[in-house]
N, C-alpha and C positions, 0 to 999 in steps of 0.2 A: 303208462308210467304214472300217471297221476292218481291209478287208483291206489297202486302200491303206495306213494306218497303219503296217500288217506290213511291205509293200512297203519304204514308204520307210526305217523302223526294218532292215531286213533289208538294203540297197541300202546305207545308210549303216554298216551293221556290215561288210559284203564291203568297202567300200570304206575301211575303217580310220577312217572320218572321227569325228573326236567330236561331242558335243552343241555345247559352241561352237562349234566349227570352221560348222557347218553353221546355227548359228545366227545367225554373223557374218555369213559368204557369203550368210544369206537376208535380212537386212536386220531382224532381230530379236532380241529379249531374249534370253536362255539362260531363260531362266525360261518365256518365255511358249510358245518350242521346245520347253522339257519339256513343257509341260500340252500342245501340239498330241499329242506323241508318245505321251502315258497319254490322251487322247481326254478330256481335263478342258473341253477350250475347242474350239467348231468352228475348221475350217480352213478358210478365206475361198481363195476362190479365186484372187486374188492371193498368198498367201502361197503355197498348191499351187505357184502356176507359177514362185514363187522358192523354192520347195525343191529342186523337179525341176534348177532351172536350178546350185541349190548342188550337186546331186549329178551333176549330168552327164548326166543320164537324161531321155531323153523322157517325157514324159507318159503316153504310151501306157505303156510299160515302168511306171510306179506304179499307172496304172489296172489294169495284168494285160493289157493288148490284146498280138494279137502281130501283127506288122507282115509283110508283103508284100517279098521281095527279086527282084531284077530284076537277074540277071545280063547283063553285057555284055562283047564282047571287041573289042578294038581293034586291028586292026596297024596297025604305021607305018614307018618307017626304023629305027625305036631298038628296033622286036622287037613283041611281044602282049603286049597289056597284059590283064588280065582283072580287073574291077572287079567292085562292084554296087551296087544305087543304092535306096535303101529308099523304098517307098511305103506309107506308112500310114494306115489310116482313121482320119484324125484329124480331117479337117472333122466326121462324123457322131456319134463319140466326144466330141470336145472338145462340139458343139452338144450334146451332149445331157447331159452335166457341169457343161456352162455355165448351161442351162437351170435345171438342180438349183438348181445356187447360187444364179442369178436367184430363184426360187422361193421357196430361205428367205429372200433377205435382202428379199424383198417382205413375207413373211409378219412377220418381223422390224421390218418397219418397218410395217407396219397393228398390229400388238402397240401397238409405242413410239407410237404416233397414239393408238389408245385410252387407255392410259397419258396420255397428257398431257393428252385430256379430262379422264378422272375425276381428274387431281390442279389442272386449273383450274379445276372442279367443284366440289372440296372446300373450294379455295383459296377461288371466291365464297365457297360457303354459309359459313365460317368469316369470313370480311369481313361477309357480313352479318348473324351471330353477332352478333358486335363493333360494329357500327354500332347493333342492335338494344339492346344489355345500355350502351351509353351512354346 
């Protein structure tokens, strides 16, 4: 996680952008942008794919992947055109990023489930404290 942090910190310093700037474009606080960028607060994987989308950059390009080119030349009446057309493994990259995140925010949410036992838990025993000392 930390290199992509570098990434994106890195991507947004070439490309002049500031902390709002890119924290407007991602649909978030400036404050909450900071703590993504000092690794204070995980990055949800919705927010990854509005940063990438603030900064202009694929996905791959913050993960570090390097992508696939596929040149092509074309004549026609108007002359040679000579393009190329980027293919990136991004189904197998992204599945398997996605996965990650699937993962914690499962793990995140069996956390927050136990959590609410043991504070309905407490909440009885504490009601039947009080029912009892009546």
């Amino acid at each position: 996680m930390e290199e992509i942090l570098k990434r994106i910190i890195q991507t947004r310093n070439q490309r002049g952008y500031s902390l709002e700037y890119v924290a407007d474009k991602s649909e978030m606080s400036e404050s909450a942008y900071r703590k993504i960028e000092k690794n204070q607060i995980r990055l949800s994987l919705e927010n990854f794919l509005k940063i990438a989308k603030a900064l202009e950059v694929s996905v791959n390009d913050l993960l570090g992947e390097k992508s696939h080119r596929e040149y092509h030349q074309h004549n026609n009446e108007h002359g040679t055109f000579i393009g190329h057309q980027e293919f990136e493994n991004f189904y197998q990259e992204n599945r398997e990023i996605t996965q990650k995140f699937i993962n914690r925010l499962e793990s995140n949410i069996k956390d927050l489930h136990e959590e609410i036992l043991f504070l309905r838990n407490q909440l009885s025993t504490k009601n039947q404290s009080f029912i009892l000392a009546d």
